[in-house]
C-alpha positions in Angstrom: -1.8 8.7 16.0 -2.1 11.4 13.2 -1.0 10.1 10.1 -0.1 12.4 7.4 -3.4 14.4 8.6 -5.4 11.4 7.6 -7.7 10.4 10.5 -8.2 6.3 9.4 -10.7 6.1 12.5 -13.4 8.3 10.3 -12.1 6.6 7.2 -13.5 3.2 9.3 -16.4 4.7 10.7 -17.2 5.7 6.9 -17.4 1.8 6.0 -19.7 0.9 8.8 -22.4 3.9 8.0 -21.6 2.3 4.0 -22.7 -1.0 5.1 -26.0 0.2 6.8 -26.7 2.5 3.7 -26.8 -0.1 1.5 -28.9 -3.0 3.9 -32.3 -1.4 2.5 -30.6 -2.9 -1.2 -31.6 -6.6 -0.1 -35.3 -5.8 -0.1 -35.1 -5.0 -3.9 -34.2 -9.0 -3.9 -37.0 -10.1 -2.1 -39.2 -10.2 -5.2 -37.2 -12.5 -6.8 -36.2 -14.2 -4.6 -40.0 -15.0 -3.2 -40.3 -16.4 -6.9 -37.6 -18.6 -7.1 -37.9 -19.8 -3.6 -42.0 -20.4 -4.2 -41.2 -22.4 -7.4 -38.7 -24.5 -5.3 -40.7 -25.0 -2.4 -43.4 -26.4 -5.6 -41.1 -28.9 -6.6 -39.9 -29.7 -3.0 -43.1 -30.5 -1.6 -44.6 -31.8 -4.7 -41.4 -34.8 -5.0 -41.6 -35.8 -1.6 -45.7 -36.2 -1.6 -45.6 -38.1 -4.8 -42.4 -40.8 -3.5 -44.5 -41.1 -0.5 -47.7 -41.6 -2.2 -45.6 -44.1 -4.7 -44.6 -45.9 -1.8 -47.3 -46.3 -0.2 -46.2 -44.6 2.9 -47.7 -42.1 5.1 -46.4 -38.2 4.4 -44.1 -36.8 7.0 -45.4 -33.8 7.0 -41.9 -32.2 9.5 -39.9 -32.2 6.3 -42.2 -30.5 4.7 -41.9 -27.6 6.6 -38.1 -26.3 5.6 -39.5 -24.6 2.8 -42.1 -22.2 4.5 -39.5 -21.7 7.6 -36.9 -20.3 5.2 -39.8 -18.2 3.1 -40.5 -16.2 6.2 -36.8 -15.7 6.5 -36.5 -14.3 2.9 -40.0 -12.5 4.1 -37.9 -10.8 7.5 -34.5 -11.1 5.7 -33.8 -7.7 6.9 -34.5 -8.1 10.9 -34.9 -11.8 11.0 -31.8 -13.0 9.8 -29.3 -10.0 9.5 -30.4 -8.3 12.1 -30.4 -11.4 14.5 -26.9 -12.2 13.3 -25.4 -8.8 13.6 -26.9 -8.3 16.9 -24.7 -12.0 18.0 -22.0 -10.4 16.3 -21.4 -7.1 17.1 -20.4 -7.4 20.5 -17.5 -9.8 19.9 -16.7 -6.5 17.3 -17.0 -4.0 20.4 -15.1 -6.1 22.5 -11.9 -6.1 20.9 -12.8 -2.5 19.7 -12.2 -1.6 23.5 -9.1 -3.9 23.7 -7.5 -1.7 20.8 -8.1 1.9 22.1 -7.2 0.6 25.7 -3.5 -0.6 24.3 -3.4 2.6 21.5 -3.9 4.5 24.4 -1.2 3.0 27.0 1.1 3.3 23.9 0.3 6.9 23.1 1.0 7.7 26.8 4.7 5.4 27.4 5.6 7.1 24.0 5.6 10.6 25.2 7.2 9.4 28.6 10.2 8.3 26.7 10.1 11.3 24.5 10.5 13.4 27.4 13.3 11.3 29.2 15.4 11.0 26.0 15.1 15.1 25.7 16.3 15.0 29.5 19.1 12.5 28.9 20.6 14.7 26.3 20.1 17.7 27.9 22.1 16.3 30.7 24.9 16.0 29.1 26.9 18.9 27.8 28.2 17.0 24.5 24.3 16.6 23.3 22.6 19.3 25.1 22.6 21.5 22.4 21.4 19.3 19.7 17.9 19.3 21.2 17.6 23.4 22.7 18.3 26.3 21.1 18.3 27.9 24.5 21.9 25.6 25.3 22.8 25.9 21.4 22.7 29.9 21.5 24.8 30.0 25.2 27.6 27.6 24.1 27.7 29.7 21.6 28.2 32.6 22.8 30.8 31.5 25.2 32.8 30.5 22.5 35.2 33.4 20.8 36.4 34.3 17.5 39.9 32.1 17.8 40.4 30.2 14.3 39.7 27.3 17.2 36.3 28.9 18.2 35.6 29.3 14.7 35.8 25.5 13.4 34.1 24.6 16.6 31.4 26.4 15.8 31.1 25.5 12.0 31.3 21.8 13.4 28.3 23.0 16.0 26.3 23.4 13.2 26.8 20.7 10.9 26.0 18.6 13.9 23.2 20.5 14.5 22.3 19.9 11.2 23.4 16.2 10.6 21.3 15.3 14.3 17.7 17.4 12.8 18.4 15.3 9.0 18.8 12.3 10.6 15.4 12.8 13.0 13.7 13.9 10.2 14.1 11.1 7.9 13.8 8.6 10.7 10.5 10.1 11.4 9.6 10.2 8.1 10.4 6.8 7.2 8.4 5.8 10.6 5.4 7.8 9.5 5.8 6.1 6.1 5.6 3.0 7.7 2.8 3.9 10.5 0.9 4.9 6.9 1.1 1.7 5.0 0.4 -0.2 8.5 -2.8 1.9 8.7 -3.8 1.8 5.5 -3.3 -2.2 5.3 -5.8 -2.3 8.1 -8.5 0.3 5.9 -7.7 -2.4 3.2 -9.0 -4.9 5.0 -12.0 -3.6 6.2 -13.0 -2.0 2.8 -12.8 -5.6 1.7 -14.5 -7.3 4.4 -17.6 -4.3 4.0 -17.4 -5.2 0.1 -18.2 -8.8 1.0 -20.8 -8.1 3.3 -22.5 -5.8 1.5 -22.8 -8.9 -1.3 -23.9 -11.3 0.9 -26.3 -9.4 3.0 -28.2 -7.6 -0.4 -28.1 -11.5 -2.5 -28.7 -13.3 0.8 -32.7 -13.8 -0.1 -31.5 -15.1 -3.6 -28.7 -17.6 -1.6 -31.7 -18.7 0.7 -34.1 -19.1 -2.2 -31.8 -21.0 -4.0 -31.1 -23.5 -1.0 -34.9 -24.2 -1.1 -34.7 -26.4 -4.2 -32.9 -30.2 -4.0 -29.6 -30.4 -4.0 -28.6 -27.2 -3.5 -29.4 -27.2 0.4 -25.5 -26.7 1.3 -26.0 -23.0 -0.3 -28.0 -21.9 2.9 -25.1 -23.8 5.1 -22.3 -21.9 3.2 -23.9 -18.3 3.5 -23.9 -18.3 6.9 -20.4 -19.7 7.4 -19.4 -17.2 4.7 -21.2 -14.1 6.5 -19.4 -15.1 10.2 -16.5 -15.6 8.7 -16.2 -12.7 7.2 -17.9 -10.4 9.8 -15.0 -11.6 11.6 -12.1 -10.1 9.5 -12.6 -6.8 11.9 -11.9 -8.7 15.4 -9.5 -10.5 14.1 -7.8 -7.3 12.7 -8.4 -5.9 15.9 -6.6 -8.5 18.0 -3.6 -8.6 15.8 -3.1 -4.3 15.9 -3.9 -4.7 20.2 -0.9 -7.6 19.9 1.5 -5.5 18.0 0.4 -2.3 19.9 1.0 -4.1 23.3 4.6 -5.4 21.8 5.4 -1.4 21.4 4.0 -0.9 24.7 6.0 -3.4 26.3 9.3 -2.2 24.1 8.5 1.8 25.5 8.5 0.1 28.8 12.2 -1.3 28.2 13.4 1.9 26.7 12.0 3.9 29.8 13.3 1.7 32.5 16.5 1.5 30.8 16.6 5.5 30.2 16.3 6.3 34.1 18.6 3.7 35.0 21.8 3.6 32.0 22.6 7.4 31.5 24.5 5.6 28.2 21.3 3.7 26.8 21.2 4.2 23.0 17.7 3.9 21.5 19.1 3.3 18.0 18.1 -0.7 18.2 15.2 0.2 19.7 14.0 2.5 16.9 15.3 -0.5 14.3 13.0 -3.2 16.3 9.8 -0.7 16.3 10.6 -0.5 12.3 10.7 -3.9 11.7 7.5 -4.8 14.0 5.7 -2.4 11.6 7.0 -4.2 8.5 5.8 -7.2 10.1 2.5 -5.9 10.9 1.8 -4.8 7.4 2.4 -8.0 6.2 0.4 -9.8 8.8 -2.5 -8.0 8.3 -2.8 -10.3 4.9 -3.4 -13.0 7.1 -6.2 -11.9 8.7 -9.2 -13.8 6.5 -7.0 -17.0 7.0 -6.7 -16.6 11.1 -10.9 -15.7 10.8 -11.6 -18.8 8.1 -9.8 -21.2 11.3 -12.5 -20.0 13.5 -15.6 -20.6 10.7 -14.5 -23.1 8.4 -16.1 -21.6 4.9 -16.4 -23.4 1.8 -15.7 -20.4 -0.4 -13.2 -17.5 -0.7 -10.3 -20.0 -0.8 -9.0 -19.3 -3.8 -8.6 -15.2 -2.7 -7.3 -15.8 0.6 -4.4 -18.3 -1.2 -3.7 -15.4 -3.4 -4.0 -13.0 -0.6 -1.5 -14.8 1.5 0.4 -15.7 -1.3 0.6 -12.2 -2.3 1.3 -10.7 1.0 4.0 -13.1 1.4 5.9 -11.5 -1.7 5.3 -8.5 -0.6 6.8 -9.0 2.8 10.3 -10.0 1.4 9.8 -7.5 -1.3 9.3 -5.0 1.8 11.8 -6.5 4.6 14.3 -6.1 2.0 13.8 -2.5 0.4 13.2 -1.5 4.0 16.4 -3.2 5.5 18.3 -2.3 2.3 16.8 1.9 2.8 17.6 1.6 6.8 21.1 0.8 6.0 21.9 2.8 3.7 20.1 6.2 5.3 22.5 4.9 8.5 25.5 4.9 6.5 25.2 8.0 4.7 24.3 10.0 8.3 27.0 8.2 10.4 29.8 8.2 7.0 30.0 3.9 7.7 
């Protein structure tokens, strides 16, 4: 799907190489975050030997070892942990990858299908033929004569003509408009979800330092919940566009059948349903971090996801509305209603 000579698949392959770029950035945090996590592990070990000393008890040494374990994970942050959890990862990412291209393409194939049987529906008959060639424009044409009769049919011909290529034009551009927004909410979402990623994979030595010392332990809990969560954004984007391209699919599928079997079918509602599925799908896309915080619960990122959803769901009246209101009146004015 070219959109306004934008290709949105480089645009996403862009944010991944951004993402591995900036990995090497979370070794500059190592440093510190071998401090802070030393000085905890000081405190750590040095409490629990004292209370166990103070008591009289024997030291369990198995406690004792959560310090060192997660210093040689801020030592192999880069391969031991992000490496270990982008390798789990990625293939659920490939997965519905696949799905995606394997419905984009099914669409891309039914579409031209009915392009080409609506062309061969009009040109069948001899009321609409010459609204789609020139070739059958030019002979009725020239058939006609000179006649005052012949004349006003052929200035009303033209303005036909002309009405049927105004109307196409602005409901193609008013699709593309909409196929625009629809991809670029998508780009939105994954610029957001890199953004996030990018934080938590170059601070996630500090997060794991931090989680060292008492009472902070839930930090190392929440980073990983946050990370899957958010690596998540991208299947779950994925998922929603292979639904809403397999609705299309299925609606191409209707408009076929019913094009080789109902020489009257009029694919006026089904152009109206494919608008509003897009206006629906650029408002769903919003609800993407919800749908991926239901499958890792995370403690944070509530407050932007409330406004996020919150936000999206303005805009979806805002949109329904402008678009429903534009639709109608673009109808009226080419059909004079």
């Amino acid at each position: 799907m070219v959109l306004l000579s934008i290709d949105f698949a480089s645009l996403h392959a862009i944010l991944e190489s951004l993402y591995n770029e900036m990995m090497p950035l979370c070794e500059d945090m190592l440093g510190v975050a071998k401090g802070v996590a030393g000085l905890g592990a000081l405190f750590y070990v040095a409490l629990r030997v004292w209370q166990s000393i103070a008591r009289a008890e024997p030291v369990d040494v198995y406690p004792l070892l959560r310090p060192f374990a997660l210093g040689i994970c801020i030592l192999l942050f880069p391969t031991l942990v992000l490496g270990t959890m982008n390798s789990i990862l990625s293939p659920i990412v490939q997965g519905t990858h696949r799905m995606l291209e394997g419905q984009t393409l099914d669409m891309q194939q039914y579409r031209a299908q009915k392009d080409r049987l609506e062309r061969e529906a009009m040109m069948r008959n001899p009321e609409t033929a010459y609204l789609v060639s020139d070739e059958e424009f030019d002979r009725q044409l020239d058939e006609l004569g000179w006649s005052p009769g012949d004349a006003a049919t052929r200035l009303g011909m033209y303005m036909e003509v002309g009405m049927y290529n105004l109307e196409k034009s602005i409901r193609d551009a008013f699709r593309s408009l909409l196929e625009l927004l629809f991809a670029a909410a998508s780009l939105l979402i994954d610029t957001v979800r890199t953004f996030f990623l990018v934080v938590l994979s170059v601070l996630g030595p500090i997060a794991f330092a931090i989680s060292v010392w008492d009472g902070l332990q839930s930090t190392l809990g929440q980073w990983f919940t946050r990370y899957i969560s958010v690596y998540l954004w991208l299947p779950v984007s994925d998922l929603f566009s292979c639904m809403l391209a397999k609705i299309q699919v299925l609606m191409l599928q209707n408009d076929i059948a019913e094009l080789q079997g109902n020489p009257d079918y009029s694919l006026d509602n089904s152009n109206c349903v494919y608008i509003i599925f897009m206006l629906i799908g650029i408002v769903g896309y919003f609800t993407v971090p919800t749908v991926s915080g239901w499958i890792v619960q995370a403690g944070g990122g509530g407050n932007y996801s409330r406004n996020l959803n919150r936000t999206a769901t303005k805009a979806g009246g805002f949109t329904a509305g402008a678009g429903g209101a534009a639709l109608g009146n673009i109808g009226g004015r080419i059909r004079g209603k």
